[in-house]
C-alpha positions in Angstrom: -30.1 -28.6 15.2 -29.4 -25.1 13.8 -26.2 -23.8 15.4 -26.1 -20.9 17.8 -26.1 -17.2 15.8 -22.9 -15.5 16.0 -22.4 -12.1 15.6 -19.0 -10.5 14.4 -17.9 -6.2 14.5 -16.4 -5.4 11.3 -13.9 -2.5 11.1 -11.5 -0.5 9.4 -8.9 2.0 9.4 -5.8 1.4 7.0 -3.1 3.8 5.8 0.7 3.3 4.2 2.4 6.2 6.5 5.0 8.0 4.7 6.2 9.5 8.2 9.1 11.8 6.2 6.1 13.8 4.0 5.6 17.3 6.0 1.8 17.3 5.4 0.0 15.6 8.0 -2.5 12.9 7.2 -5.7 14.8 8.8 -9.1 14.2 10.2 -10.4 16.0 7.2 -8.3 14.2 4.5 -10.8 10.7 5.6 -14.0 12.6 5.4 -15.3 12.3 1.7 -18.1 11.2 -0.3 -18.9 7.5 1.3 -15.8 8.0 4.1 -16.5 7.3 6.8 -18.9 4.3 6.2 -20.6 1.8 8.3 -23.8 -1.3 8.4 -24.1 -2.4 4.3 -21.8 0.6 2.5 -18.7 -0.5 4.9 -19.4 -4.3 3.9 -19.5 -3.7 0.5 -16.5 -1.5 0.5 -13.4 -2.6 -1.6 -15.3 -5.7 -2.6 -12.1 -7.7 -4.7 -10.0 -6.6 -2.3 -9.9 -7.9 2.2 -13.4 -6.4 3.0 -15.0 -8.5 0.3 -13.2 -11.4 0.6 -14.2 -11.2 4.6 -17.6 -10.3 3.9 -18.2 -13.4 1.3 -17.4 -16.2 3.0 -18.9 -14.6 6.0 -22.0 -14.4 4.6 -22.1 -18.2 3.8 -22.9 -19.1 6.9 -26.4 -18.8 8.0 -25.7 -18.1 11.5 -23.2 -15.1 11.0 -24.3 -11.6 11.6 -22.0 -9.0 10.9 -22.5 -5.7 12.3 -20.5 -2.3 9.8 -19.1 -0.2 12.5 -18.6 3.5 11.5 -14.8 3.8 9.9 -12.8 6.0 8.0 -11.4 4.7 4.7 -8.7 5.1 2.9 -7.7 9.2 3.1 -8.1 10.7 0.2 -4.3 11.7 -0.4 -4.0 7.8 -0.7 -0.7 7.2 0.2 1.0 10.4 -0.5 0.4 12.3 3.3 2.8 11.7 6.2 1.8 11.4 10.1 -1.7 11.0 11.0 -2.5 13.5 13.7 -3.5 12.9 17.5 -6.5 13.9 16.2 -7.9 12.2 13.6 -6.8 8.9 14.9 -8.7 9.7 18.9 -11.6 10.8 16.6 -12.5 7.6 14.5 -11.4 5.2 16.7 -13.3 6.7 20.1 -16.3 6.6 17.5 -15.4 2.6 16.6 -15.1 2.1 20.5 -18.0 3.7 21.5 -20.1 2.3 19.2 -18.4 -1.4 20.1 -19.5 -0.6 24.0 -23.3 0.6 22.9 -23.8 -2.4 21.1 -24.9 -6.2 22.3 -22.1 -8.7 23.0 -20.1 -9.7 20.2 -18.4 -12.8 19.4 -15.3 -11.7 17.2 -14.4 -8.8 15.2 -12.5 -8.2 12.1 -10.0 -5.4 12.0 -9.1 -4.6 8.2 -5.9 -2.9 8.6 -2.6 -2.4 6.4 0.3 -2.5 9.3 2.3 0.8 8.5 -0.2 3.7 9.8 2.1 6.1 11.7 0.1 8.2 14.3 1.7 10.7 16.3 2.3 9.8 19.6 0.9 6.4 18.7 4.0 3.8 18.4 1.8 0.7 17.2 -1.4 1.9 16.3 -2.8 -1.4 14.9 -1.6 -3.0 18.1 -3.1 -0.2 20.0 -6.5 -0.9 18.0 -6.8 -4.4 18.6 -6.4 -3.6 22.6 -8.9 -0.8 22.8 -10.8 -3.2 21.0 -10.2 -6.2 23.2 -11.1 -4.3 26.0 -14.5 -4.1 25.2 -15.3 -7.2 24.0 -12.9 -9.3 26.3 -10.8 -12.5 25.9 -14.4 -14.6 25.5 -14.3 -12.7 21.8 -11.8 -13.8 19.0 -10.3 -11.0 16.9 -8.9 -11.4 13.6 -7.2 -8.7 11.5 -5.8 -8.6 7.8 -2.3 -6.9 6.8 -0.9 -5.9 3.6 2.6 -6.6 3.1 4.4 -3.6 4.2 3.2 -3.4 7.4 5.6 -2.9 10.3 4.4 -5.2 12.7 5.8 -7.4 15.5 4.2 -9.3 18.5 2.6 -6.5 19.9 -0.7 -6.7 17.9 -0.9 -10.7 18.4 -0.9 -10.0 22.3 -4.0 -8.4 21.7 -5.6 -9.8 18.6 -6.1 -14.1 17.8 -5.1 -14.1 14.4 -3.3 -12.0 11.7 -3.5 -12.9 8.1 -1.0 -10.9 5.4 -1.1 -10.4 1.6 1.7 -12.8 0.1 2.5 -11.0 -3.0 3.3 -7.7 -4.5 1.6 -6.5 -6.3 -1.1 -7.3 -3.9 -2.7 -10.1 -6.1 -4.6 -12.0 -3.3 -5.8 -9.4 -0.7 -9.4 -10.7 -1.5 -7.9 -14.5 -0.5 -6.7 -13.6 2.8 -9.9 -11.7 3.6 -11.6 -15.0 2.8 -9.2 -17.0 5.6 -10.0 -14.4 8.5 -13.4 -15.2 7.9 -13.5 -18.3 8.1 -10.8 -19.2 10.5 -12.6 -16.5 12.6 -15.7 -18.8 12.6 -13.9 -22.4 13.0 -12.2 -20.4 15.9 -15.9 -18.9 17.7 -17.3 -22.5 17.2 -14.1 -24.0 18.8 -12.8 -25.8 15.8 -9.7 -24.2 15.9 -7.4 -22.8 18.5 -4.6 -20.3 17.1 -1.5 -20.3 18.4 0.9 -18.0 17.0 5.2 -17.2 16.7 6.2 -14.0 15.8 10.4 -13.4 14.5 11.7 -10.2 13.6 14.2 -10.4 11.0 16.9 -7.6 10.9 17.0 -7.0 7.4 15.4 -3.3 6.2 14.6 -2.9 2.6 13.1 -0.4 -0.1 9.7 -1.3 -1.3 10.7 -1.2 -4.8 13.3 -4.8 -4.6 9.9 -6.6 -3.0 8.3 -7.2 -6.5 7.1 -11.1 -5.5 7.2 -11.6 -9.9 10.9 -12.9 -9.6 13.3 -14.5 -7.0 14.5 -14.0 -4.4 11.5 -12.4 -3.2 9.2 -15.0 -5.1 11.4 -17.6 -3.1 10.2 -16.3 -0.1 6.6 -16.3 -0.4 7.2 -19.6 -2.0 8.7 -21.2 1.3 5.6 -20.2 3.2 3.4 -21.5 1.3 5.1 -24.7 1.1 4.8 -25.0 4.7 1.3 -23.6 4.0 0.3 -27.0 1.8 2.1 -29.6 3.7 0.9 -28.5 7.1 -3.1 -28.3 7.5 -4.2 -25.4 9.5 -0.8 -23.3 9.7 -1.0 -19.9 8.2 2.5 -18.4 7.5 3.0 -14.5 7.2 5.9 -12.5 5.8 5.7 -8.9 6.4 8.2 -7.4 4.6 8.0 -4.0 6.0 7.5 -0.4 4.9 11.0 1.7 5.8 9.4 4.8 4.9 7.5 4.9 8.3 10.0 5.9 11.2 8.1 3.2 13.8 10.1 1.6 16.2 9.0 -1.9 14.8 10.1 -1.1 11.1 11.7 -4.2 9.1 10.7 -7.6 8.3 8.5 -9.7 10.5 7.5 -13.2 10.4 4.5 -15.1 11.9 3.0 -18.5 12.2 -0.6 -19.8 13.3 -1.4 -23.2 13.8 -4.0 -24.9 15.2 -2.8 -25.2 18.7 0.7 -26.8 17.8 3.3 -24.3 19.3 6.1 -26.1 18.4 4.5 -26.2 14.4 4.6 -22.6 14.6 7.6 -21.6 16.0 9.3 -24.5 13.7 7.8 -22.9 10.5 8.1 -19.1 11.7 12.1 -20.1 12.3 12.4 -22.0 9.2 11.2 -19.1 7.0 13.1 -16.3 9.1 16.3 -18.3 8.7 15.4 -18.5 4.6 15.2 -15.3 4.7 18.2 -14.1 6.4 20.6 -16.7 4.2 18.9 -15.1 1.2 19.5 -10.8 2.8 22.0 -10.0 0.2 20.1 -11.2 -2.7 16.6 -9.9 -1.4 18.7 -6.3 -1.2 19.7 -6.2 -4.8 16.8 -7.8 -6.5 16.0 -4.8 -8.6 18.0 -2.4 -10.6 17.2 1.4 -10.1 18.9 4.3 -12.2 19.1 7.4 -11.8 16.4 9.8 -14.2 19.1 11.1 -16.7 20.1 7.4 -17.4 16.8 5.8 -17.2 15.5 8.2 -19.8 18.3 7.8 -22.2 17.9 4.0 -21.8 14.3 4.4 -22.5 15.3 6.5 -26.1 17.5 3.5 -26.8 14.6 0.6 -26.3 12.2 3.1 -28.3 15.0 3.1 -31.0 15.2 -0.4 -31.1 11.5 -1.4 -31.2 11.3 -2.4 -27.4 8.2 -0.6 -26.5 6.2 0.7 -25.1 8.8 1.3 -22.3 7.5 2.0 -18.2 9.7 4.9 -16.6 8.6 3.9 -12.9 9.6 6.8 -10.7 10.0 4.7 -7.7 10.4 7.6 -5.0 8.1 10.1 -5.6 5.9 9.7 -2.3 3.8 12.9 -2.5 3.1 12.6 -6.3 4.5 16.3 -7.0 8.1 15.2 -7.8 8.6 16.6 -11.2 12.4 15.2 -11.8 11.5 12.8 -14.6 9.1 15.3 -16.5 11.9 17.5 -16.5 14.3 15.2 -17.9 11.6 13.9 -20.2 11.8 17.3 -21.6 15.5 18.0 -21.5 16.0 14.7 -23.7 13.0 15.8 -25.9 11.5 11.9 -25.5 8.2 11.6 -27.7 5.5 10.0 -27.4 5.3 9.8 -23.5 1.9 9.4 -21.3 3.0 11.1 -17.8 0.8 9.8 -15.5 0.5 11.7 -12.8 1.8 14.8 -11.8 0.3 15.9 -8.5 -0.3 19.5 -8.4 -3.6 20.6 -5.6 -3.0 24.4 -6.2 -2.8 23.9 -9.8 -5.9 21.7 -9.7 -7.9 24.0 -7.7 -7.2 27.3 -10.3 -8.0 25.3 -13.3 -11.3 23.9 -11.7 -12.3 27.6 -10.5 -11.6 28.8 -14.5 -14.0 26.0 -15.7 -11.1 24.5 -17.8 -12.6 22.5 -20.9 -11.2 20.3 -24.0 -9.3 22.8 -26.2 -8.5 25.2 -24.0 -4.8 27.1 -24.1 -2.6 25.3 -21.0 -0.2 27.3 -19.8 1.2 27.0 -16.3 3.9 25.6 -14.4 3.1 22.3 -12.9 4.6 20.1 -9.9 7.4 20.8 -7.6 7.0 23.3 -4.4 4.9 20.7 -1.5 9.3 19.3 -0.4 12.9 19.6 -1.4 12.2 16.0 -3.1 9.8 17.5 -5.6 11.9 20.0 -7.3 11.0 22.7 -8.7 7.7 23.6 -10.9 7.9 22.6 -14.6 6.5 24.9 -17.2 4.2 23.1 -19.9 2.6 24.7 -22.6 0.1 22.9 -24.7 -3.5 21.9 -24.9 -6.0 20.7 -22.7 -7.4 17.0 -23.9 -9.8 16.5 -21.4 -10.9 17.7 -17.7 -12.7 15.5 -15.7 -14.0 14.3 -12.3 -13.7 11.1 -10.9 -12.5 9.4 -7.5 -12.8 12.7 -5.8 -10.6 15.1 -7.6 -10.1 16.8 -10.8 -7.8 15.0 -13.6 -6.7 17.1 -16.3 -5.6 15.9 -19.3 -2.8 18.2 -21.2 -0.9 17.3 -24.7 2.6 18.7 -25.5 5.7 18.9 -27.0 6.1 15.8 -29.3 3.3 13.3 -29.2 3.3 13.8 -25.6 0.1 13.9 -23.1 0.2 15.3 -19.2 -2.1 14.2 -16.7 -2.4 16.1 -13.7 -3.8 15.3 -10.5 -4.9 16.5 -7.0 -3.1 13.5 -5.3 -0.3 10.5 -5.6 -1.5 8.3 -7.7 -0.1 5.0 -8.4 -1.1 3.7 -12.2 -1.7 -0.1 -11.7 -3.4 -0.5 -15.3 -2.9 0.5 -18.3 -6.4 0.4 -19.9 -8.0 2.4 -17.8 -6.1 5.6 -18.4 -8.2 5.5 -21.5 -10.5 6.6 -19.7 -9.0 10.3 -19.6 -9.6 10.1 -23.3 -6.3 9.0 -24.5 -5.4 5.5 -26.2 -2.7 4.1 -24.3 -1.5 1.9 -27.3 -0.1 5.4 -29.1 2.5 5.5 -26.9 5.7 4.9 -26.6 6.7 5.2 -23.4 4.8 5.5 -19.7 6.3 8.0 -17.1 4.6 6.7 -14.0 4.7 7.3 -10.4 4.8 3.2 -8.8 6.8 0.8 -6.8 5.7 -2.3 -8.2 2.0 -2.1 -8.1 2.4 -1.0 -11.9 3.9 -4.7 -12.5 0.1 -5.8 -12.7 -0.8 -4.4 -15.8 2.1 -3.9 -17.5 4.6 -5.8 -16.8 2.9 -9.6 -15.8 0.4 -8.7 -18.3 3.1 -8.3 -21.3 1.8 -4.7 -22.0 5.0 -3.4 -21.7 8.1 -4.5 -23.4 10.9 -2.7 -21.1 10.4 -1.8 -17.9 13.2 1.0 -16.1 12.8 1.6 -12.5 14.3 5.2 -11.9 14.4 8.2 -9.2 16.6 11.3 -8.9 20.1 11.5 -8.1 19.8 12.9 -4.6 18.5 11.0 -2.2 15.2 11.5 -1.4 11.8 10.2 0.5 11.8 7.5 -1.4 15.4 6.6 -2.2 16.8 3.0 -2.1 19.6 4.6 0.1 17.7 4.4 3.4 20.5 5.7 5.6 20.0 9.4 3.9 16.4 9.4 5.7 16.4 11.2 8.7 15.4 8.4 11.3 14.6 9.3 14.8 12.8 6.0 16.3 15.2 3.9 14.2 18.8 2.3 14.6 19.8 1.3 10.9 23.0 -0.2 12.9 20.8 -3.0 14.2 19.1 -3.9 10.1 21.2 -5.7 7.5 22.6 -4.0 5.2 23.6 -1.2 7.8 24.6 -2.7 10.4 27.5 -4.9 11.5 28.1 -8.5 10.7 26.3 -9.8 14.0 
């Protein structure tokens, strides 16, 4: 007999909240070309990543009808804006709601999140989603929801939602996998084939994102004990949230979870068992990456270029609004050839070159960078020649060469390079270079660093201690007590 339809609501509204940045995340900053979406352009959104993972296996069962709900994606100053207003978060998610409570009755819903938005006024806005959301379509509805590793998330979005399911590694190689399992643990659970039941155990350690690369121990350790318990144990789902610091939420820091399939004890047995891994490995998990400071990192970069060991990835760690202009500076100072700087983020500088109708060849002569925060320094002069100018993913890139062998990119917004090869796309050759001056915590460990591209990486920021430093205690927490997070805190 063919099985009875179901019908699931699929939504989403993500951001990484750098709460410390002094330009609010807006209503307008998630209005763009395609943003919001909903029906078909919302399914097909982000198709390698959760969304098309979800939507896939979704879609292999005949009886499944999933319904787009109007949401806003990604903002478009990606990751580089700081609290999302009052506003823009009432706005898209009274939309979502109203547009749950028009439609018919629904038998789950998918909620693609990421786990560190920061709303003002908001102090778990995932958790608050998933209970605006549950009070429309009621506890005969499941609800399932997918997380990227930095979210800060305790139990207060599993009192509302069924299931959670988090990215393992970092970079994020298998956000596409864990949309896949919400799907279809979302269906086993509608057709009552599977009853989750879930642990959640904060663990009081805090760390900087840029010691969570998943490519090495300890931090490849950790994933690795969940997924043991993940292959030896049918039906238990084991999540590790590392946590995002650079959010000032009151449930910052590192969060374990469990599902099994109605087993309690399972859960709570492999949810303890990873915590206490965890904690036993704190001091290690804290120091599992060397960072130096930009003078040194650069003169360690002249070295490995002197002896052959490039091209060499200068990752600027802490720049969170993109404009920090620190390591171009330096770059300078040392006179370093050969050097891609991808990206300085610079909107008024953007805006004034895009009005002038800037071209290939033309003159560049401006000062660049700096001015949005004290962490971004101050402007940088650059004088050289424009490359190329060019549109793509909603803004401007400008492409500028100087100095000795060396090319500036310069952007509207942050941008994190992940790849190497598709900076060739600006209409450079990125096997010219030497070195790679890049703004990235480890998502740049995806194509250059696991891929072999790159032959020395240095992970650098500046001297003080800024938005992004490793030294957390110089960030000025108000809904956070360090003393209660290893390392800061006492030995209990």
């Amino acid at each position: 007999m063919p099985r009875q339809p179901i019908r699931i609501a699929v939504l989403y509204f993500a951001h990484e909240t750098v709460t410390f940045l002094n330009n609010d995340t807006t209503r307008e900053d998630f209005i763009y070309a395609g943003s919001p979406a909903r029906g078909e352009a919302l399914l097909a959104h982000d198709p390698k990543s959760y969304m098309g993972g979800f939507v896939q296996v979704a879609r292999e069962y005949d009886e499944v009808e999933l319904v787009g709900i109007e949401s806003p994606l990604w903002p478009r100053t990606g990751t580089g804006s700081g609290w999302i207003t009052t506003e823009a978060y009432e706005t898209f998610l009274g939309r979502m709601i109203a547009e749950l409570k028009a439609g018919p009755k629904l038998d789950g819903v998918y909620l693609a999140l990421h786990g560190a938005m920061g709303v003002r006024g908001v102090a778990r806005p995932e958790a608050d989603i998933a209970r605006q959301v549950r009070e429309v379509v009621g506890r005969g509805a499941f609800i399932a929801g997918t997380f990227d590793p930095h979210g800060n998330e305790d139990e207060a979005f599993l009192a509302q939602a069924d299931m959670a399911f988090c990215v393992k590694y970092f970079p994020h190689y298998d956000s596409h996998l864990q949309g896949q399992r919400a799907a279809r643990m979302l269906v086993r659970a509608i057709r009552g084939d599977y009853r989750p039941e879930t642990v959640t155990v904060k663990v009081p350690i805090i760390s900087p994102t840029v010691v969570q690369w998943t490519g090495a121990s300890p931090w490849m350790d950790l994933v690795q004990r969940a997924l043991i318990w993940e292959a030896r144990e049918p039906d238990l789902y084991v999540n590790v949230f590392f946590g995002f610091p650079f959010a000032d939420v009151p449930d910052v820091g590192m969060t374990i979870q469990a599902m099994s399939n109605g087993n309690t004890a399972l859960a709570r047995e492999a949810a303890d068992d990873v915590a206490a891994f965890a904690w036993r490995r704190r001091e290690a998990l804290l120091n599992a990456a060397k960072v130096h400071p930009i003078p040194g990192g650069v003169t360690l970069a002249k070295q490995a270029i002197a002896r052959g060991a490039m091209p060499v990835v200068l990752a600027d760690h802490s720049d969170r609004s993109g404009s920090a202009t620190w390591l171009l500076r330096e770059i300078i100072k040392q006179d370093l050839s050969g050097v891609l700087i991808a990206t300085i983020a610079d909107a008024s500088a953007c805006d004034a070159l895009e009005a002038s109708g800037v071209k290939a060849g033309d003159p560049f002569d401006m000062d660049v960078g700096g001015r949005v925060d004290e962490s971004a320094g101050d402007p940088v002069r650059v004088t050289g020649i424009v490359l190329n100018a060019v549109m793509g993913l909603g803004q401007l890139w400008v492409v500028v060469a100087f100095g000795d062998g060396n090319v500036l990119v310069l952007s509207r917004y942050l941008v994190q390079v992940q790849e190497p090869l598709p900076l060739n796309d600006l209409g450079v050759d990125v096997t010219t270079f030497k070195a790679f001056a890049i703004k990235s915590r480890v998502h740049f460990r995806r194509g250059f660093d696991d891929s072999g591209f790159a032959k020395t990486i240095l992970l650098v920021e500046p001297e003080q201690p800024f938005l992004g430093t490793v030294r957390l205690d110089a960030l000025p927490y108000r809904n956070v007590d360090l003393g209660k997070f290893y390392p800061y805190g006492g030995p209990d």
